[in-house]
C-alpha positions in Angstrom: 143.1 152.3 114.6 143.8 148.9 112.8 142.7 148.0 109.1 142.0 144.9 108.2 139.8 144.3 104.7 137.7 141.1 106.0 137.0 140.2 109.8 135.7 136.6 109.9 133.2 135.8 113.4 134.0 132.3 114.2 136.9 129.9 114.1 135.2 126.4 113.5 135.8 124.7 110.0 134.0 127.1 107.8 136.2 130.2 109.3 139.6 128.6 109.6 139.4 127.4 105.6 137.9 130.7 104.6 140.8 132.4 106.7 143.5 130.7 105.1 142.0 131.4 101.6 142.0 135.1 102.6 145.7 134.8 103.6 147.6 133.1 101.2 145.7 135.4 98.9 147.4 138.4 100.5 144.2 139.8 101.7 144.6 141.4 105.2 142.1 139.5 107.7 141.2 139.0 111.4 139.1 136.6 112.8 137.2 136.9 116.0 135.9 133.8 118.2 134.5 133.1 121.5 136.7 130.1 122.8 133.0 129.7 124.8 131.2 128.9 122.2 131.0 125.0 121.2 132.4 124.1 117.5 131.0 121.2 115.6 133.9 120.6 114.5 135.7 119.3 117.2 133.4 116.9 118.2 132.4 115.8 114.4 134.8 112.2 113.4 135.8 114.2 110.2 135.3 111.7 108.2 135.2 112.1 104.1 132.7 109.5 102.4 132.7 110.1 98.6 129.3 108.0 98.6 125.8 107.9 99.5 125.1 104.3 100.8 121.6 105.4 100.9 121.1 105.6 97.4 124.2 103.9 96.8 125.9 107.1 94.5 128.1 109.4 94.5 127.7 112.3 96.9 126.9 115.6 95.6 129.7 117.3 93.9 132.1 115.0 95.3 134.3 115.1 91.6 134.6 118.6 92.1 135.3 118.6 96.0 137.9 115.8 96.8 140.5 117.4 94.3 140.2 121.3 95.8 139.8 119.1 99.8 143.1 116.9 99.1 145.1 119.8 97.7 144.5 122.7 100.4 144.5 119.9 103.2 148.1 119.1 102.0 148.9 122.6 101.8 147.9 123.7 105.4 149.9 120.6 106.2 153.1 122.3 104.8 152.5 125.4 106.1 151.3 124.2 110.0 153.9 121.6 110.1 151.8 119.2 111.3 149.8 116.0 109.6 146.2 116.2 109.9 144.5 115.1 107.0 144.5 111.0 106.4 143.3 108.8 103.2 141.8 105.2 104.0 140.0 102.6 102.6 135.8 101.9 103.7 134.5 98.6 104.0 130.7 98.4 103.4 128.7 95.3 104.5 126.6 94.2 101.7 123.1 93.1 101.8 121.8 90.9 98.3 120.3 93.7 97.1 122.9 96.5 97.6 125.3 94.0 96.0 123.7 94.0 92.8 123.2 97.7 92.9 127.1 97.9 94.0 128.1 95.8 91.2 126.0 97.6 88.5 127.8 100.8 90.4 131.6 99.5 89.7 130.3 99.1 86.0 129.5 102.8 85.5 132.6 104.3 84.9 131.8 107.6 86.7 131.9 105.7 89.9 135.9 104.1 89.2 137.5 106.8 91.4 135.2 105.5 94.5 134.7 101.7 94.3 137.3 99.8 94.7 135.9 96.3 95.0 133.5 94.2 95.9 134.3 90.8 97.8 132.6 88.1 99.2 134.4 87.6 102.6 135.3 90.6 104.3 139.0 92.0 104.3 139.3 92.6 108.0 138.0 90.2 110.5 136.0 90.6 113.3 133.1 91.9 111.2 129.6 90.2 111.3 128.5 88.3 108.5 127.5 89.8 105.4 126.3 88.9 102.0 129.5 90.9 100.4 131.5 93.8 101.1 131.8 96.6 99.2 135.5 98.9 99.7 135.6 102.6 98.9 138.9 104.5 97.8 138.8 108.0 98.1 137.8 108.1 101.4 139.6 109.3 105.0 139.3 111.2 107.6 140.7 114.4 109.2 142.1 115.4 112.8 139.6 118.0 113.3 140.7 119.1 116.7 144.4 118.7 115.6 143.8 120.9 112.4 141.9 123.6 114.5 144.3 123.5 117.3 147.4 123.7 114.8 145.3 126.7 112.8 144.7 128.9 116.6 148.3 128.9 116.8 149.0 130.2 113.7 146.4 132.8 113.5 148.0 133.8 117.0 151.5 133.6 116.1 150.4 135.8 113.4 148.4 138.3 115.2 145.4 137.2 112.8 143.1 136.3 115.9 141.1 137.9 118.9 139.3 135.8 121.4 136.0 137.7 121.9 132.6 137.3 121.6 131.3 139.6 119.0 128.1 141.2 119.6 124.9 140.0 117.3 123.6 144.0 117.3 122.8 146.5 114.8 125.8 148.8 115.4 128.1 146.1 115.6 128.1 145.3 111.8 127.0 148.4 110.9 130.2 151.3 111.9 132.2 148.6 110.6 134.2 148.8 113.6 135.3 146.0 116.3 137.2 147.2 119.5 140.6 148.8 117.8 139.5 147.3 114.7 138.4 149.0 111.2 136.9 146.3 108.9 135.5 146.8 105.2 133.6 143.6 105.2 132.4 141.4 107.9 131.7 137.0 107.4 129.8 135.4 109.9 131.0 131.9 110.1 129.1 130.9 113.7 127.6 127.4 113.0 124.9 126.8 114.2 124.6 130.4 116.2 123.5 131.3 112.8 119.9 130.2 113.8 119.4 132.9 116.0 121.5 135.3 114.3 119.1 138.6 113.8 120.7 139.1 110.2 120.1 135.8 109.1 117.3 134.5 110.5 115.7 133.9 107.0 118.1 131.3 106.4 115.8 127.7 107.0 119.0 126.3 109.3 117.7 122.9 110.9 120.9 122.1 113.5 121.1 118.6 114.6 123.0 117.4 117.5 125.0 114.5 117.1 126.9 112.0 119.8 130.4 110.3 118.8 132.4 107.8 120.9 135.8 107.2 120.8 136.6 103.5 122.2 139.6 101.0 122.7 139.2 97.8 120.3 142.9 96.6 120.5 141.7 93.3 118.3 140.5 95.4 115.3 142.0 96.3 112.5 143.0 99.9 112.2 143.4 99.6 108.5 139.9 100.4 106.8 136.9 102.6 108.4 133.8 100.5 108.3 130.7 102.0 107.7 126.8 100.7 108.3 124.6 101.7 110.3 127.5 103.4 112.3 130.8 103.9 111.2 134.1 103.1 113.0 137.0 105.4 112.0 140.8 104.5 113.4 142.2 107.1 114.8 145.7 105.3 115.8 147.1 102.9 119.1 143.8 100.8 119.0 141.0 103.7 119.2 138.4 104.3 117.1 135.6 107.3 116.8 132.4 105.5 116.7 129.0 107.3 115.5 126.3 109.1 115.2 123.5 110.1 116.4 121.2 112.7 114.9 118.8 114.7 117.5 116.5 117.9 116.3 114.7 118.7 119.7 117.8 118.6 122.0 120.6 121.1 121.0 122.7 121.1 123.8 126.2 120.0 123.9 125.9 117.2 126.7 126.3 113.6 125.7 123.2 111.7 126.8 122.8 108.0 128.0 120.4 107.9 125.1 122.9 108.7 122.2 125.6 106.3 124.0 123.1 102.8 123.7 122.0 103.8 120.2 125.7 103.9 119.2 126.8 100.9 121.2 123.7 98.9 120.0 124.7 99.3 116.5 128.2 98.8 116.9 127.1 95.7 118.0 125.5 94.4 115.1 128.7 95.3 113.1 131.7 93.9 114.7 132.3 91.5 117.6 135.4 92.1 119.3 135.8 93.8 123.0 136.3 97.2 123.2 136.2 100.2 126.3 134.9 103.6 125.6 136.9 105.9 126.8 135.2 109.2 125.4 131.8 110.4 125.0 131.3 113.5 122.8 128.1 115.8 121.5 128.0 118.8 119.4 125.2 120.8 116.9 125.5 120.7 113.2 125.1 123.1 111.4 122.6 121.8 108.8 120.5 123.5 106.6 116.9 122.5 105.5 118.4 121.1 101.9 121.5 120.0 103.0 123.4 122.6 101.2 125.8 125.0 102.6 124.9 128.7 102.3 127.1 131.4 101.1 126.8 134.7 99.8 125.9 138.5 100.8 123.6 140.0 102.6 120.5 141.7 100.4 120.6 144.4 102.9 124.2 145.1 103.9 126.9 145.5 100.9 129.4 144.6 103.5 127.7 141.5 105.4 128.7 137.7 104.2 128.1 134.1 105.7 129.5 131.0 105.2 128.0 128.3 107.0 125.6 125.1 106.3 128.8 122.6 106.0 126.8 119.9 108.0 127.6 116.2 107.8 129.9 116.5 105.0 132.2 119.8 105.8 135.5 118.6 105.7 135.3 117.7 102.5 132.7 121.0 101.5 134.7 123.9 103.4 138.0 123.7 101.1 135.8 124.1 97.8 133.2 126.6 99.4 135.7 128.8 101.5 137.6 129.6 98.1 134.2 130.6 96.1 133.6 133.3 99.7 136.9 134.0 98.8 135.6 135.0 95.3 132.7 136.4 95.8 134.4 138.9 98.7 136.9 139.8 96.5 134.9 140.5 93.4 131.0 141.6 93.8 130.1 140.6 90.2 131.1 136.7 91.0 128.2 134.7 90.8 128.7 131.8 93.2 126.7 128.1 92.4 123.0 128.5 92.9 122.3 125.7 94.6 124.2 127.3 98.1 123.9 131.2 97.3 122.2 132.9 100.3 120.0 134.3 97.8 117.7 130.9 97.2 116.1 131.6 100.7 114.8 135.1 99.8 
């Protein structure tokens, strides 16, 4: 029988960073996914925001995040041989009021890594009319599908991966054993199968399904994402992810006529240029009630972990997050950040 110190159940953001950390720390590790099972991931724009237009601030942790993000992205780029990850410029119409709180923003110095400038006419055209327009730095996006795709290979190349569905039973976590497999701990990494996971069904998950386009805009500029209301994120030759949608009642994977007009109607607003869509996407979040992700061991099972809860945010959250799982599964006495140990929901 196979040993392996760490099997990881699920291969969507969370389990693909948190199996690399494993790795390229020497730690022996298997992942096991159901190629079934949706990923938000793959549907999700990947888009990195180091802002909260809301409240017009910095998003939470983002000083510590983007540094740990940029650095493993680049990494995994090395070592997959392919480019995935992408900086660019945001554009952010203005209203009178957000322009004052912008420019009183720009002032503080803790917000110089993030805001770049504010102007008065907008640096790409075919943008509605705004009272000034705020651009981020520090933002960008990331090829989720071409980052997971690139990461399957891998972990098959390397005999790191088995494409199963593992049972959500008692005895299945408890022999610590999976088909020829001997594990000494087990992380469930399942998205937003974590809501109906019997282990973790303490855990106040609140999935929300969200609908992306992707369209053809050959007139607009593919050199800054522009965000309000809906953002529009180039993705190269003239298309553009378009979204979202958020949906708490209807978490099923199919793109509704619903979720297409609310895009397309704000889009609208924002830019005025022809464009074709040409894709229609939908996939469940994985969000949890405070919009932190959760990490950490089972109170129950000294050999049970999860790492899930990325959300909205998770390709800039799983770098940072996978390496403090990493941590914690590797010493028992680490004490992971409050505010996203499993713990806080006991």
């Amino acid at each position: 029988m196979k040993r392996k110190e760490v099997l990881i159940v699920g291969q969507g953001l969370a389990g693909t960073l948190l199996a690399f950390e494993l790795y390229l720390a020497g730690v022996e590790v298997c992942i096991v996914n159901n190629p079934q099972k949706s990923t938000a991931t793959r549907v999700a724009a990947g888009m990195v925001n180091p802002m909260v237009f809301k409240r017009m601030t910095k998003s939470w942790m983002v000083d510590d995040l983007l540094p740990v993000m940029k650095k493993r992205y680049h990494k995994l780029e090395e070592l997959l041989g392919e480019r995935f990850y992408f900086d660019m410029p945001m554009i952010k119409p203005l209203s009178e009021q957000e322009t004052e709180l912008w420019q009183q923003r720009k002032a503080d110095e803790k917000f110089a890594p993030f805001i770049e400038d504010i102007s008065e006419t907008s640096p790409v055209d075919r943008i509605f009319a705004s009272h000034a327009y705020g651009v981020v730095k520090g933002s960008g996006y990331l090829k989720t599908g071409l980052f997971l795709d690139a990461a399957k290979r891998f972990f098959q190349e390397n005999e790191l991966l088995i494409e199963a569905d593992y049972p959500a039973n008692q005895s299945s976590f408890e022999n610590h054993i999976f088909q020829d497999m001997q594990f000494d701990k087990i992380v469930f990494c399942e998205g937003h199968y974590l809501k109906t996971h019997p282990l973790f069904d303490f855990v106040r998950l609140q999935p929300a399904k969200g609908e992306v386009l992707q369209i053809y805009a050959p007139n607009l500029s593919e050199n800054f994402i522009i965000n309000r209301r809906v953002f529009v994120l180039p993705v190269g030759d003239h298309r553009f992810k378009v979204g979202s949608t958020y949906e708490w009642k209807d978490l099923t994977d199919f793109p509704t006529e619903e979720g297409k007009n609310s895009i397309v109607d704000r889009l609208k607003e924002l830019i005025h240029v022809d464009f074709t869509i040409e894709e229609h996407w939908a996939g469940v979040r994985p969000t949890v009630i405070d919009r932190r992700p959760v990490l950490g061991k089972h109170p129950q099972h000294e050999h049970v972990y999860v790492f899930n809860g990325l959300g909205t945010k998770g390709v800039m959250l799983a770098p940072y997050f996978a390496k403090e799982i990493k941590a914690l599964i590797m010493n028992n006495n680490y004490e992971i950040n409050k505010q996203v140990d499993l713990a806080r929901f006991l």
